[in-house]
NUBAGU-483716 format. One record per residue: x, y, z of N, C-alpha, C, CB in turn; residue number from 1; residue in three letters. Coordinates in pm, 1 decimal, always signed. Atoms other than C-alpha are relative to their C-alpha. Glycine has a CB too. Layout:
BEGIN
n_X X | n_Y Y | n_Z Z | ca_X X | ca_Y Y | ca_Z Z | c_X X | c_Y Y | c_Z Z | cb_X X | cb_Y Y | cb_Z Z | num NUM | residuo Ala
...
END
This chain:
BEGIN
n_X +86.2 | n_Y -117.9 | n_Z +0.0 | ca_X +0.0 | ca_Y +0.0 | ca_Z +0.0 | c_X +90.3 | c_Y +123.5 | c_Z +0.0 | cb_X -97.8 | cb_Y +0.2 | cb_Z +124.0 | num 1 | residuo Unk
n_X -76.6 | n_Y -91.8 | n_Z +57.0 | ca_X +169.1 | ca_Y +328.2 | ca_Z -138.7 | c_X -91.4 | c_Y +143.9 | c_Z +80.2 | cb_X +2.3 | cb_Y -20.3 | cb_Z -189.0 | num 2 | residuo Unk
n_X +136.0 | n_Y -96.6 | n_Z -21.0 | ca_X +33.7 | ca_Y +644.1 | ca_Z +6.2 | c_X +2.8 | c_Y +120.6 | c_Z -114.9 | cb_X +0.7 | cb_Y +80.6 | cb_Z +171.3 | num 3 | residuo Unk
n_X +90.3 | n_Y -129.8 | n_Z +100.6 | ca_X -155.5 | ca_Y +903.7 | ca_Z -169.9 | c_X -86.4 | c_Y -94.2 | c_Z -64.3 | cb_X +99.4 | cb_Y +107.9 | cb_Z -137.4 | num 4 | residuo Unk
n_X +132.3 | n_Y +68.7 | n_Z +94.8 | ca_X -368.7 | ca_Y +580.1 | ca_Z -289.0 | c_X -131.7 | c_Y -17.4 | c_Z +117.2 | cb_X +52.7 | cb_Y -192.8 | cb_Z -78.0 | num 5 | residuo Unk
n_X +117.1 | n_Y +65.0 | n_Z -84.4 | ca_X -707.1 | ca_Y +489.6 | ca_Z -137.9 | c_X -23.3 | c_Y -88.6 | c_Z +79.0 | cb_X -67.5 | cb_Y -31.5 | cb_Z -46.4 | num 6 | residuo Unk
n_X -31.0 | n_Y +149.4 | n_Z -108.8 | ca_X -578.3 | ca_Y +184.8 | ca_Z +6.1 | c_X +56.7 | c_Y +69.0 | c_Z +137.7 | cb_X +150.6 | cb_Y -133.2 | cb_Z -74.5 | num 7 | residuo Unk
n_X -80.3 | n_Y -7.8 | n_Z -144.6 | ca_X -354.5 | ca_Y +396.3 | ca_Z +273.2 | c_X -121.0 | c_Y +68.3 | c_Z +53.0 | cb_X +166.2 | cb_Y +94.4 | cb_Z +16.1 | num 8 | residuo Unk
n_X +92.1 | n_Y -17.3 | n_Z -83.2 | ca_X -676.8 | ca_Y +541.6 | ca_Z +355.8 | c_X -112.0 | c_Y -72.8 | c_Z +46.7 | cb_X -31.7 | cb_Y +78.5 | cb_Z -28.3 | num 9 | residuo Unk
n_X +120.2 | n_Y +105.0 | n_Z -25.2 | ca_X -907.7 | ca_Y +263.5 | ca_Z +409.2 | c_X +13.5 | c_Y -44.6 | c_Z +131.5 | cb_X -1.7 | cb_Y -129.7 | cb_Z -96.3 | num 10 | residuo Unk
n_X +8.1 | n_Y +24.3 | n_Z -132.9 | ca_X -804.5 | ca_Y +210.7 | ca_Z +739.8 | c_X -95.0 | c_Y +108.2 | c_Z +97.1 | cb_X +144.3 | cb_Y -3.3 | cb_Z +41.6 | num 11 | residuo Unk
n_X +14.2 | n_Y -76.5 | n_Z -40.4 | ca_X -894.8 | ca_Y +525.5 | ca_Z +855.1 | c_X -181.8 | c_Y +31.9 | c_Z -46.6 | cb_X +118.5 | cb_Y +73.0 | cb_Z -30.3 | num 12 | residuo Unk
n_X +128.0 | n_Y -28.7 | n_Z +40.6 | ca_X -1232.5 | ca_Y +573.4 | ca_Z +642.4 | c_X -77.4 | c_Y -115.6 | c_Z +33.4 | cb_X -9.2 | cb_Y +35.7 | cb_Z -140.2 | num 13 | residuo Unk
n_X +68.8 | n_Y +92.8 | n_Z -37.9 | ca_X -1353.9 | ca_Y +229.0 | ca_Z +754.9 | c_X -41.6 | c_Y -6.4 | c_Z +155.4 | cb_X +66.0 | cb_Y -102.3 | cb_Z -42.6 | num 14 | residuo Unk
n_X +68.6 | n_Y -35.4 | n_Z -147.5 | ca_X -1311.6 | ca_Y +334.2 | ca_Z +1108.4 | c_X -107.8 | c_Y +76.7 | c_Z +17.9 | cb_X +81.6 | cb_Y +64.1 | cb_Z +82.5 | num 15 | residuo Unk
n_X +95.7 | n_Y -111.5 | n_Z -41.7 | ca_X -1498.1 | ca_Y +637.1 | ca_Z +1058.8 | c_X -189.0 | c_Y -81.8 | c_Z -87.0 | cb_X +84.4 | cb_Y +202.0 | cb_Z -97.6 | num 16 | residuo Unk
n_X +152.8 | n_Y -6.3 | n_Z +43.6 | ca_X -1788.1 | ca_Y +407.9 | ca_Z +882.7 | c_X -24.5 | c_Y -129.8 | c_Z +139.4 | cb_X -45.7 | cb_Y -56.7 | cb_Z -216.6 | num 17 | residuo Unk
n_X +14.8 | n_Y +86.6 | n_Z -144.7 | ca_X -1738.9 | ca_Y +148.2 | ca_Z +1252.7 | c_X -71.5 | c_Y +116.9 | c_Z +58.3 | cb_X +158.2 | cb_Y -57.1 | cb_Z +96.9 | num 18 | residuo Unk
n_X +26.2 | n_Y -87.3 | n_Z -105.8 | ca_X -1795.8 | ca_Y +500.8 | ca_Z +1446.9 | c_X -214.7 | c_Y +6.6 | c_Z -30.9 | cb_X +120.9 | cb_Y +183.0 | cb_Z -31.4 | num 19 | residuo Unk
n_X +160.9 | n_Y -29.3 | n_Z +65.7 | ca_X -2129.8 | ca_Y +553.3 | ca_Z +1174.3 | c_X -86.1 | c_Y -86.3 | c_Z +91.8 | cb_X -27.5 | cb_Y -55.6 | cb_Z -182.6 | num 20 | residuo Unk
n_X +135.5 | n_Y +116.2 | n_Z -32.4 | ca_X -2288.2 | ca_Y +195.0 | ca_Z +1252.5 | c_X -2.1 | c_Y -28.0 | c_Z +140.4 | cb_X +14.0 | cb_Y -161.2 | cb_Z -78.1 | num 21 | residuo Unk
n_X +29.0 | n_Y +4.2 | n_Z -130.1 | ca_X -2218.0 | ca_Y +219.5 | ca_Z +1639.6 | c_X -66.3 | c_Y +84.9 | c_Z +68.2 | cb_X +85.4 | cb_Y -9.5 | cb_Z +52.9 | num 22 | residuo Unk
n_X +70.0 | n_Y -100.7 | n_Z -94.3 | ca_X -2322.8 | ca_Y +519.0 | ca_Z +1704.3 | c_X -117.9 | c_Y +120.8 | c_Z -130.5 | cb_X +167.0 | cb_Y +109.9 | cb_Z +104.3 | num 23 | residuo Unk
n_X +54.4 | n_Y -33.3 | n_Z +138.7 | ca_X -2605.6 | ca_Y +612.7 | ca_Z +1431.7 | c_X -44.2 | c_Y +122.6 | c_Z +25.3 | cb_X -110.9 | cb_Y -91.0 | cb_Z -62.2 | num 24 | residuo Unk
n_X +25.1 | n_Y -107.4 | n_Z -43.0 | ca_X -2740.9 | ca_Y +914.2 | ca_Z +1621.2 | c_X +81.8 | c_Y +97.7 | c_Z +15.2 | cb_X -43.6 | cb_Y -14.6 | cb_Z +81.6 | num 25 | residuo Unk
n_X -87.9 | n_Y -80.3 | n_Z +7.0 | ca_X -2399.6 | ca_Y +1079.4 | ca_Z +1620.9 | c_X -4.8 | c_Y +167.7 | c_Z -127.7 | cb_X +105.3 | cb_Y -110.6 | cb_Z -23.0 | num 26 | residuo Unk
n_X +26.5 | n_Y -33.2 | n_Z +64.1 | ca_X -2459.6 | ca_Y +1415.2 | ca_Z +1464.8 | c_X +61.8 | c_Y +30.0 | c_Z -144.4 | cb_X -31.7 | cb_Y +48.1 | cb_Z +58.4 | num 27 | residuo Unk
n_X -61.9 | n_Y -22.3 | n_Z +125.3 | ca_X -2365.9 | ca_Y +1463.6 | ca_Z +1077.6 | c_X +147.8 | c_Y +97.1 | c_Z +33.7 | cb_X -120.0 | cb_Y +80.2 | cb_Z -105.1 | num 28 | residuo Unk
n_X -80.4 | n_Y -74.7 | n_Z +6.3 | ca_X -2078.0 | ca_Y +1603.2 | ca_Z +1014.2 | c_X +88.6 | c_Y +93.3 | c_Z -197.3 | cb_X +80.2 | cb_Y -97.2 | cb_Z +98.0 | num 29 | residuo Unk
n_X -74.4 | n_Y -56.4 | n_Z +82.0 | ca_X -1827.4 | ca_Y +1794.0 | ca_Z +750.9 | c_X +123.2 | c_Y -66.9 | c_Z -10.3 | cb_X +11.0 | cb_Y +122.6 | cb_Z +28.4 | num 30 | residuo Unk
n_X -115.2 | n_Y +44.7 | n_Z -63.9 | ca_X -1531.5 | ca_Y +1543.4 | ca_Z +721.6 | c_X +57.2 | c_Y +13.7 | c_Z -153.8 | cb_X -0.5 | cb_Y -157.4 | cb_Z +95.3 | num 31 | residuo Unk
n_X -124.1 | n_Y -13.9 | n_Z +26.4 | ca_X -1211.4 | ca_Y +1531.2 | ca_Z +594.9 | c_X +89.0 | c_Y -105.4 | c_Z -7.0 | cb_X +39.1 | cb_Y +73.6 | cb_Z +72.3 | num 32 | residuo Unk
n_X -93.0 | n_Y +43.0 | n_Z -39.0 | ca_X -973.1 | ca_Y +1292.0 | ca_Z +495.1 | c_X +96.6 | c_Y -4.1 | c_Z -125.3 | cb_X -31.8 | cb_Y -112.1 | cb_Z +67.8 | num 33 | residuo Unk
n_X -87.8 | n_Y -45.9 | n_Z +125.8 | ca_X -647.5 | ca_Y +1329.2 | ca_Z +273.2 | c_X +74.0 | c_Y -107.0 | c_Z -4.6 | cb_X +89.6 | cb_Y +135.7 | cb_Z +5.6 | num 34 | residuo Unk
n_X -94.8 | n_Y +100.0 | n_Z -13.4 | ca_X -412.3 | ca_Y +1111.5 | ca_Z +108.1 | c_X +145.7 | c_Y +30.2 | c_Z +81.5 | cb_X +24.9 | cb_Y -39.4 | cb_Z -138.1 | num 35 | residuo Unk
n_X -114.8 | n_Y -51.1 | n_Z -41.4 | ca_X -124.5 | ca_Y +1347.0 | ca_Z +239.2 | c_X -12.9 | c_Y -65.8 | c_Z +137.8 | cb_X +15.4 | cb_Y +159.9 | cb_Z -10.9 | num 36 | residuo Unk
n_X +3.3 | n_Y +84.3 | n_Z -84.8 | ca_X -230.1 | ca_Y +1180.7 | ca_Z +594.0 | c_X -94.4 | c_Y -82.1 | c_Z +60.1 | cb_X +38.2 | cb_Y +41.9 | cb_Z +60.4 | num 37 | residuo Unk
n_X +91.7 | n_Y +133.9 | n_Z +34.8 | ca_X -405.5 | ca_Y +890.6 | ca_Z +558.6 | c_X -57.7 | c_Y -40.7 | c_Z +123.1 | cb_X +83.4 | cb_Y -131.6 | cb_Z -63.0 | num 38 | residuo Unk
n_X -3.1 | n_Y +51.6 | n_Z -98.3 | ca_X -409.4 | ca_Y +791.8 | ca_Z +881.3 | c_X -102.4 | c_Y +129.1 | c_Z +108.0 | cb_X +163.5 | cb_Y -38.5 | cb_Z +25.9 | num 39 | residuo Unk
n_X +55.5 | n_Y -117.6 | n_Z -56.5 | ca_X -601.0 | ca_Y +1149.8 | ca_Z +993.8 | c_X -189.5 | c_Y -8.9 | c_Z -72.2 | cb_X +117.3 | cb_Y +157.3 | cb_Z -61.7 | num 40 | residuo Unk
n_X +130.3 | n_Y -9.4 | n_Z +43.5 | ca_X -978.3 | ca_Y +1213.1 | ca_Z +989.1 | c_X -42.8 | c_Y +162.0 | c_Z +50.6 | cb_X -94.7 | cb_Y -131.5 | cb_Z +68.7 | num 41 | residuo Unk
n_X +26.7 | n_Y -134.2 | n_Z +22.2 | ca_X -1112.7 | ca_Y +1598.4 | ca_Z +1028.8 | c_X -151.1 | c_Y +23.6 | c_Z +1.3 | cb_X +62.4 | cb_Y +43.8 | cb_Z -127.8 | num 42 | residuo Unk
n_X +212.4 | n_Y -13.1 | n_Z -12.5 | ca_X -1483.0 | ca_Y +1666.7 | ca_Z +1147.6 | c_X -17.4 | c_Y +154.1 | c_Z +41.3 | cb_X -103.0 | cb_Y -125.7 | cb_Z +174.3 | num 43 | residuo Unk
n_X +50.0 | n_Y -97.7 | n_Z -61.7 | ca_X -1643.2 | ca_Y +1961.8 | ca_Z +1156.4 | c_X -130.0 | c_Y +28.4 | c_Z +37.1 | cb_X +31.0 | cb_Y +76.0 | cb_Z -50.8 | num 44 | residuo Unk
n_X +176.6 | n_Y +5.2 | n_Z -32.3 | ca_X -1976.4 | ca_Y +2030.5 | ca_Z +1316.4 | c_X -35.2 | c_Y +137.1 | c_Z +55.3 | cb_X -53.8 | cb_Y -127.5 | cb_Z +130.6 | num 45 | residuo Unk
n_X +104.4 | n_Y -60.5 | n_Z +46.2 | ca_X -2255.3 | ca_Y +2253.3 | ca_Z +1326.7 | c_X -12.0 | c_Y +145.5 | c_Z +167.6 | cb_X -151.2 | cb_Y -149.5 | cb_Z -32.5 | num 46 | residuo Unk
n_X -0.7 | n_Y -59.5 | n_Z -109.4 | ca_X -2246.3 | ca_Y +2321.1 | ca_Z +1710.5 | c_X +75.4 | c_Y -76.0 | c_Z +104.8 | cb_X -125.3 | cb_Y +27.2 | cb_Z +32.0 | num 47 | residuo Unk
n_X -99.3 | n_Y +114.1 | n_Z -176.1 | ca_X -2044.2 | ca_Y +2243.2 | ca_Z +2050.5 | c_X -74.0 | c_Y -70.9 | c_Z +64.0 | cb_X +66.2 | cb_Y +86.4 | cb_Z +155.7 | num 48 | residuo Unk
n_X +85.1 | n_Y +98.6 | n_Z -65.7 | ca_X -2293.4 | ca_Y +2012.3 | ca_Z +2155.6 | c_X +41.0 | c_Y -124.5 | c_Z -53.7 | cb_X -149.2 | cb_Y +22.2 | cb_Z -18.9 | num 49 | residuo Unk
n_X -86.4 | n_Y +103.6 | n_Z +67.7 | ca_X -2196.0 | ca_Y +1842.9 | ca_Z +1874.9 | c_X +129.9 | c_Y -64.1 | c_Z -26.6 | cb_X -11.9 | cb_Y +13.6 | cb_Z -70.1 | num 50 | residuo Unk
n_X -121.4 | n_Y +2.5 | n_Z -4.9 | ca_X -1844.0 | ca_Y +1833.4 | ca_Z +1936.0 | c_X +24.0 | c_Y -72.7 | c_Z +126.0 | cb_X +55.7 | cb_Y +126.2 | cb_Z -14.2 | num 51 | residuo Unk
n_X -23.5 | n_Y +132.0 | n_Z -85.0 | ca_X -1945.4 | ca_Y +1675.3 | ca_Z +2276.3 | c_X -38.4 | c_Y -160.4 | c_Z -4.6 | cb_X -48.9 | cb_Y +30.1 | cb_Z +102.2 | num 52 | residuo Unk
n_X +36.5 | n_Y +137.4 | n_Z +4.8 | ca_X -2144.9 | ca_Y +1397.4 | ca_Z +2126.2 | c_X +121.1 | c_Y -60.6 | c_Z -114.4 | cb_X -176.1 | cb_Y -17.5 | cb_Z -50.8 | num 53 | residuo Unk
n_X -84.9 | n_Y +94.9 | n_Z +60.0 | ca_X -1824.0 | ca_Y +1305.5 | ca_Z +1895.1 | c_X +93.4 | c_Y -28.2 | c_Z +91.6 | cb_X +58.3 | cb_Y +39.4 | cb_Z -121.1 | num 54 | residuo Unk
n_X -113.8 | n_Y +15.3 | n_Z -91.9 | ca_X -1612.3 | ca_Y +1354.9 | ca_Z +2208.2 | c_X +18.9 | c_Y -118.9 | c_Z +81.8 | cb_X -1.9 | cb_Y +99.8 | cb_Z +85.2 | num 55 | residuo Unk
n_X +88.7 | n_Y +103.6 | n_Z -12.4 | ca_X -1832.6 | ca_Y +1085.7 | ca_Z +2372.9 | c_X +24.6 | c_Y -130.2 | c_Z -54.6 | cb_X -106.0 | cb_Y +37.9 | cb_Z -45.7 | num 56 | residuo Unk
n_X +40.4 | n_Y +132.9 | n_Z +91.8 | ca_X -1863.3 | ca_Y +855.1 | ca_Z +2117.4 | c_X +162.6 | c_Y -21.9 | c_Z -54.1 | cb_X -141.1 | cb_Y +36.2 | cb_Z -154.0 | num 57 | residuo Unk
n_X -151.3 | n_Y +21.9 | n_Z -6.0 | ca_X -1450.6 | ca_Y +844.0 | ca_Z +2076.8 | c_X +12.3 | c_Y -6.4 | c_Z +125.6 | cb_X +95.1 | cb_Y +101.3 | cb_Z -60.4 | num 58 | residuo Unk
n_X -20.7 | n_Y +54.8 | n_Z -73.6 | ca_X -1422.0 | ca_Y +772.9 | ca_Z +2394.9 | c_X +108.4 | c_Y +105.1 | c_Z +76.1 | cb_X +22.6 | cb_Y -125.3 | cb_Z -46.6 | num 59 | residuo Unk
n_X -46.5 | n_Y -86.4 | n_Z -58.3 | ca_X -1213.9 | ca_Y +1074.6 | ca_Z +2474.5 | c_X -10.2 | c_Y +148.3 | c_Z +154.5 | cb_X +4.6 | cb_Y +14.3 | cb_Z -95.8 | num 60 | residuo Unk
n_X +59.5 | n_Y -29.0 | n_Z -80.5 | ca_X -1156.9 | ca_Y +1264.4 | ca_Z +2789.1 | c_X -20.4 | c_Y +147.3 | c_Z -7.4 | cb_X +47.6 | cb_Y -51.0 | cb_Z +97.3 | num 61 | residuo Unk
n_X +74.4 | n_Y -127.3 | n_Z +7.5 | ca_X -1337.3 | ca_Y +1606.5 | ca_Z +2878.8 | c_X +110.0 | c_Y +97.3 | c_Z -15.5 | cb_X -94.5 | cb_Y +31.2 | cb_Z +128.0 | num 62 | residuo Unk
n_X -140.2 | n_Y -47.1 | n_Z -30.0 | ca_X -966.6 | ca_Y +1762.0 | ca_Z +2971.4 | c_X +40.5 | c_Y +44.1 | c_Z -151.0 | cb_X +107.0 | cb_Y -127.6 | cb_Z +73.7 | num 63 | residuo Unk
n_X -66.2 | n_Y -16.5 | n_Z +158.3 | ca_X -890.5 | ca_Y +1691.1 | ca_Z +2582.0 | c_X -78.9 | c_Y +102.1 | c_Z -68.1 | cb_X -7.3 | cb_Y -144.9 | cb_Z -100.0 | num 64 | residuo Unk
n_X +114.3 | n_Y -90.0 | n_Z +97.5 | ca_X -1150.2 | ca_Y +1963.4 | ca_Z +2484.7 | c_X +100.1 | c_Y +153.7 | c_Z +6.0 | cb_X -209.5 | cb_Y +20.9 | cb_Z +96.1 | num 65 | residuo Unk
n_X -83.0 | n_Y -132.0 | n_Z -60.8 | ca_X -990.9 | ca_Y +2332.3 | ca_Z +2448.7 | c_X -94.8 | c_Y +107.2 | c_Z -90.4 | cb_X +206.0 | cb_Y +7.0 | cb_Z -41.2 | num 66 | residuo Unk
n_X +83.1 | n_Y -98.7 | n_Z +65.9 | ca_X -1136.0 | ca_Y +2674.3 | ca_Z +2276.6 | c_X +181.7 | c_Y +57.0 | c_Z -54.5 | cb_X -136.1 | cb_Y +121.6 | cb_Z +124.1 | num 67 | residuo Unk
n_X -85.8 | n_Y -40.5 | n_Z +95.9 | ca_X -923.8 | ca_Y +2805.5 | ca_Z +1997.3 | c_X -84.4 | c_Y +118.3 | c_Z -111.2 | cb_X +54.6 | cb_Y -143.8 | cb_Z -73.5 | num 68 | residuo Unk
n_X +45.1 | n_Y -98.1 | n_Z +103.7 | ca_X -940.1 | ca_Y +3041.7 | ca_Z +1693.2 | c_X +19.6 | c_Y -16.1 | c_Z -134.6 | cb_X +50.3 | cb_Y +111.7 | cb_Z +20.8 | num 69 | residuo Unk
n_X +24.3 | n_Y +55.1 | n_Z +126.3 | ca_X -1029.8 | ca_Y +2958.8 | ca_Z +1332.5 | c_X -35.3 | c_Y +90.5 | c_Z -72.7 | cb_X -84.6 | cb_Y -95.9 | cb_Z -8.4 | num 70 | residuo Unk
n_X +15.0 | n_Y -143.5 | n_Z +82.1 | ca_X -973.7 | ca_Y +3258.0 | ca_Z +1109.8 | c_X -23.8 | c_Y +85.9 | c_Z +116.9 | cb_X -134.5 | cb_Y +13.4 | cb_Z -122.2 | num 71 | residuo Unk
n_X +23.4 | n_Y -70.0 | n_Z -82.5 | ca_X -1141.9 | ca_Y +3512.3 | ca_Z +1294.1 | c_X -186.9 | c_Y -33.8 | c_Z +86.2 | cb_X +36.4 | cb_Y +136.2 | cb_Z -80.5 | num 72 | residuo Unk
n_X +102.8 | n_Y +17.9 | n_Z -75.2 | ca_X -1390.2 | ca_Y +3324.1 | ca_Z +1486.0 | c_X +75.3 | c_Y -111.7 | c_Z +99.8 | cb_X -137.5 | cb_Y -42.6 | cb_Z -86.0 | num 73 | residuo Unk
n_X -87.0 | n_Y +144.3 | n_Z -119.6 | ca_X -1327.1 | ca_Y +3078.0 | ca_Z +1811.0 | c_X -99.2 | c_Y -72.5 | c_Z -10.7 | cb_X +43.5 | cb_Y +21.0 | cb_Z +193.8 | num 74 | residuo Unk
n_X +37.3 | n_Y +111.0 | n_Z +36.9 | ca_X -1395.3 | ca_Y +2728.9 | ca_Z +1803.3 | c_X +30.8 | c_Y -97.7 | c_Z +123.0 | cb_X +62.7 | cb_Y -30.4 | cb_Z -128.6 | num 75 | residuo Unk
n_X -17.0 | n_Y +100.3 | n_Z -70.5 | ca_X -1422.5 | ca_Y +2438.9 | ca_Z +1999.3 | c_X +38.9 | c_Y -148.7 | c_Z -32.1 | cb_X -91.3 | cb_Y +4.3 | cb_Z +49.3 | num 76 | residuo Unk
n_X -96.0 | n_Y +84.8 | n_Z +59.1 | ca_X -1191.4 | ca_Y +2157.1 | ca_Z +1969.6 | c_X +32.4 | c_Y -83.6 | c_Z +70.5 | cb_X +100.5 | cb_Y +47.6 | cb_Z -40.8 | num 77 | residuo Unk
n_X -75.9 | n_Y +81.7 | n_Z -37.0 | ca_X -1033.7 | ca_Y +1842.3 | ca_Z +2060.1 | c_X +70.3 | c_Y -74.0 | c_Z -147.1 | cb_X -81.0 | cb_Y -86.6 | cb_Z +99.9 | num 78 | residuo Unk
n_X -55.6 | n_Y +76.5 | n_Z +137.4 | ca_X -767.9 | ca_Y +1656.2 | ca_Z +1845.1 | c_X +89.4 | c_Y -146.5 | c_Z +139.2 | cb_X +162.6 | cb_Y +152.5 | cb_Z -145.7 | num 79 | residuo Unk
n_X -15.0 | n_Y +118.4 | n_Z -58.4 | ca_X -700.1 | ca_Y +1261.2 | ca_Z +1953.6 | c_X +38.5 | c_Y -101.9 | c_Z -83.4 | cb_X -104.5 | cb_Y -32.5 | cb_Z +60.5 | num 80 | residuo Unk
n_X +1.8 | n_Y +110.8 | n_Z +100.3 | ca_X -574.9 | ca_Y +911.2 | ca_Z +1865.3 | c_X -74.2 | c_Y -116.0 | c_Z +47.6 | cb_X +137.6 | cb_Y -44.1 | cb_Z -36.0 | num 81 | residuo Unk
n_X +85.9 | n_Y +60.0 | n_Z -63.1 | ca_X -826.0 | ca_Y +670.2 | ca_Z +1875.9 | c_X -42.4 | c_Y -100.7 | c_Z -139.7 | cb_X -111.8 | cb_Y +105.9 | cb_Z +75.8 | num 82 | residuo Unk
n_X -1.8 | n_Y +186.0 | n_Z +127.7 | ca_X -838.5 | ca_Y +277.1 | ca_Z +1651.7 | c_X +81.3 | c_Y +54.3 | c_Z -82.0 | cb_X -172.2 | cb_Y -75.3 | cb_Z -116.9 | num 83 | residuo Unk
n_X -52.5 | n_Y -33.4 | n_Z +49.8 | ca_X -545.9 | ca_Y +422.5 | ca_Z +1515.0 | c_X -10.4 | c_Y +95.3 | c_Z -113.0 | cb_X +29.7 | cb_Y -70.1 | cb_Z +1.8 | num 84 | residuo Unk
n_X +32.8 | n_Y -130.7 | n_Z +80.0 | ca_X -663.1 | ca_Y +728.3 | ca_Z +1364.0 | c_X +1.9 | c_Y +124.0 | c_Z +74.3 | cb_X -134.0 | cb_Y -6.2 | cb_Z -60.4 | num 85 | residuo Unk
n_X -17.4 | n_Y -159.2 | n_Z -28.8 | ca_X -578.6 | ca_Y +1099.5 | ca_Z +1440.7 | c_X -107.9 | c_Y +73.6 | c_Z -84.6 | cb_X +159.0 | cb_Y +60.1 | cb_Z -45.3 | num 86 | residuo Unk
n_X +147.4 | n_Y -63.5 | n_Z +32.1 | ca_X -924.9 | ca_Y +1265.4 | ca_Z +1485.7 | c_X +79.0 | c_Y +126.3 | c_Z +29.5 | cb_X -161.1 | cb_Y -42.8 | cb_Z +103.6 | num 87 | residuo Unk
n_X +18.1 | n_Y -123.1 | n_Z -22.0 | ca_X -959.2 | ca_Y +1641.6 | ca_Z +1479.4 | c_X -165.4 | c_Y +58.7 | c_Z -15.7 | cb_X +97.8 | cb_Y +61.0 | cb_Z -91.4 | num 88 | residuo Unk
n_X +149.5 | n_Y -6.4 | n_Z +19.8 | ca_X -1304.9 | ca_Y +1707.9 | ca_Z +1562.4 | c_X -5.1 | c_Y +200.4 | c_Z +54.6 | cb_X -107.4 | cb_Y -152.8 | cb_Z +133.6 | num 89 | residuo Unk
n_X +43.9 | n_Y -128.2 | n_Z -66.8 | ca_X -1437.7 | ca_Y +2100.5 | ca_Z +1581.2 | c_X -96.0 | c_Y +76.3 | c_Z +11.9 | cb_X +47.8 | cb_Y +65.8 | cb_Z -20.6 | num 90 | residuo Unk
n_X +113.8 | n_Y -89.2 | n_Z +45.1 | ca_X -1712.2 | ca_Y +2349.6 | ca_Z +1576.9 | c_X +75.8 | c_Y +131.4 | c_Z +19.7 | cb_X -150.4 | cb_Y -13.5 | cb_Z +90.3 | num 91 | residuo Unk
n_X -33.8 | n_Y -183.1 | n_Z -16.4 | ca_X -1671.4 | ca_Y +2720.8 | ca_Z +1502.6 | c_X -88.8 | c_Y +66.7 | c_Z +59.4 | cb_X +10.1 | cb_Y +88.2 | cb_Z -130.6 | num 92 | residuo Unk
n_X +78.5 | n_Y -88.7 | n_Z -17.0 | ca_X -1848.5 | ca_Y +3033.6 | ca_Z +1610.5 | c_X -67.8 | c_Y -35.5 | c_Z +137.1 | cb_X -82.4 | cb_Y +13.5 | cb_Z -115.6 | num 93 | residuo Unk
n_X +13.6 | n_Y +27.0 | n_Z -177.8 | ca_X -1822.7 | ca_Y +2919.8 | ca_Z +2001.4 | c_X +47.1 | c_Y +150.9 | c_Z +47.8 | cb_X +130.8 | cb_Y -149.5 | cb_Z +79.7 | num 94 | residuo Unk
n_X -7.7 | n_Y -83.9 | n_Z -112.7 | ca_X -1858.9 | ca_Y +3120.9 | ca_Z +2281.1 | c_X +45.0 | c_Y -135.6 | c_Z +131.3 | cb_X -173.1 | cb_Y +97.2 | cb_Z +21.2 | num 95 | residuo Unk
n_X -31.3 | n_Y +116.0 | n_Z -113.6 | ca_X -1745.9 | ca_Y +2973.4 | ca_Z +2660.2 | c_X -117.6 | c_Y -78.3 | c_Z +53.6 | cb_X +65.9 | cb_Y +64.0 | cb_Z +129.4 | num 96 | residuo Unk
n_X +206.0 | n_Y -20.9 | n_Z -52.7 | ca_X -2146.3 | ca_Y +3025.3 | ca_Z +2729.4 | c_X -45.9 | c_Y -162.7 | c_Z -81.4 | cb_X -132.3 | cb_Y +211.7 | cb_Z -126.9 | num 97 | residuo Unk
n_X +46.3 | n_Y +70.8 | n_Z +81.8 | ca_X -2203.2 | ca_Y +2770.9 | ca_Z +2408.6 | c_X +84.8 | c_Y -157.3 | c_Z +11.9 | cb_X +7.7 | cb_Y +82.1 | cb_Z -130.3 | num 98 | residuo Unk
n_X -130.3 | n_Y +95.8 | n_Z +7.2 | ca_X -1892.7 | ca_Y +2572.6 | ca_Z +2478.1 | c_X +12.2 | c_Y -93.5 | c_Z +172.8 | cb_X +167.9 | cb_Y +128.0 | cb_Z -33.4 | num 99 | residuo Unk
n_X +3.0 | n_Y +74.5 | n_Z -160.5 | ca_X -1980.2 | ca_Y +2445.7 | ca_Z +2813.0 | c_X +111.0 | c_Y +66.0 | c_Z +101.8 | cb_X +44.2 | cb_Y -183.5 | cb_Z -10.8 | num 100 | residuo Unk
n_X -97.2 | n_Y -11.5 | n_Z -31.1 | ca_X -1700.0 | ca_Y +2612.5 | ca_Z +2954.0 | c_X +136.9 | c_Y -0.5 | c_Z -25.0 | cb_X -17.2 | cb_Y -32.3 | cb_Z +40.5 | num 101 | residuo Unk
n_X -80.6 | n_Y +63.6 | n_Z +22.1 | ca_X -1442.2 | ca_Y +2474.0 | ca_Z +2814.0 | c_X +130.7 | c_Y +150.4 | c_Z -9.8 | cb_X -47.9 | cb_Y -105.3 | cb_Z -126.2 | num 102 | residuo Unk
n_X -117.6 | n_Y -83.4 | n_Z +9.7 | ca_X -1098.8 | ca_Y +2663.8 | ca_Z +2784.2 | c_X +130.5 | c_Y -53.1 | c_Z -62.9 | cb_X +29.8 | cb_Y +40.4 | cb_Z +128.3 | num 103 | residuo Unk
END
């Protein structure tokens, strides 16, 4: 398996269709995945609610959450490795109010 082909990503896009059929209520997302790193997946969602039900459903802990800035708006974020894939899950256009707190 060579990367930049479809094969080095099939690990990674098959997890993310395990995450689909376990957790079907997980909300939609905006994803992302490149041959440059195959092994990476990239979600973006709608709202920080939604950023806790992927946080959740990866199995990741609350600690791993932080507030950042995405162009000129802040966002809520965690980035993790989890069935051997490097998630980056986020939402934009957070507040701390919207964001549970988070920091």
């Amino acid at each position: 398996m060579s990367a930049g082909t479809m094969a080095a990503q099939a690990p990674a896009l098959s997890c993310l269709a395990g995450i689909a059929v376990s957790h079907p209520d997980l909300p939609g997302a905006y994803l992302v995945s490149s041959q440059v790193t195959a092994n990476a997946l990239t979600v973006q969602l709608k709202h920080p609610a939604h950023v806790e039900a992927w946080r959740e459903a990866l199995d990741v802990p609350a600690e791993a959450l932080f507030m950042s800035r995405i162009g000129d708006q802040s966002s809520l974020e965690f980035q993790a490795r989890r069935y051997e894939v490097v998630w980056h899950v986020y939402a934009v256009g957070c507040t701390t109010e919207t964001a549970g707190g988070a920091t």
